[in-house]
C-alpha positions, 0 to 999 in steps of 0.5 A, a space after each residue: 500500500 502506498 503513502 503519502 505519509 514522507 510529503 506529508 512529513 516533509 511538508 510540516 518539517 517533521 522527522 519520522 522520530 517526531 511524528 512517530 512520538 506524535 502518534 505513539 509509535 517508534 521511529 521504525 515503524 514510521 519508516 516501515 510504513 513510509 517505505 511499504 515493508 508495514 501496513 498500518 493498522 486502522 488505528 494507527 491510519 486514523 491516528 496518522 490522518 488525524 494528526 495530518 488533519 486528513 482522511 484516511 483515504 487522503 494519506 493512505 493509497 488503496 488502488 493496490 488492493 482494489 487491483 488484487 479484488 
């Protein structure tokens, strides 16, 4: 599943240690989901669009899994 969560982080100045602590996750698990090896769970996506002032469907990319229907 794709992200937008590095823009979003870039844009707002903010380092995956930062956001991470933020949401209540560590850093590696920021970099995990930005770099597609983690999906995050529906929890930690509504956390993160929360925090970005977004919907989910804003910060997360769902076509992936509307191909593999």
């Amino acid at each position: 599943m794709k992200t937008k969560i590095p823009e979003l982080r870039r844009a707002r100045r903010l380092s995956q240690e930062e956001l991470a602590q933020a949401v209540g996750v560590t850093r590696q698990t920021i970099t995990s989901i930005e770099v597609g090896k983690y999906t995050a769970s529906l929890p930690l996506a509504h956390k993160l669009a929360r925090y970005f002032g977004l919907a989910i469907e804003d910060v997360f990319d769902f076509s992936d899994l509307d191909e593999e229907e």
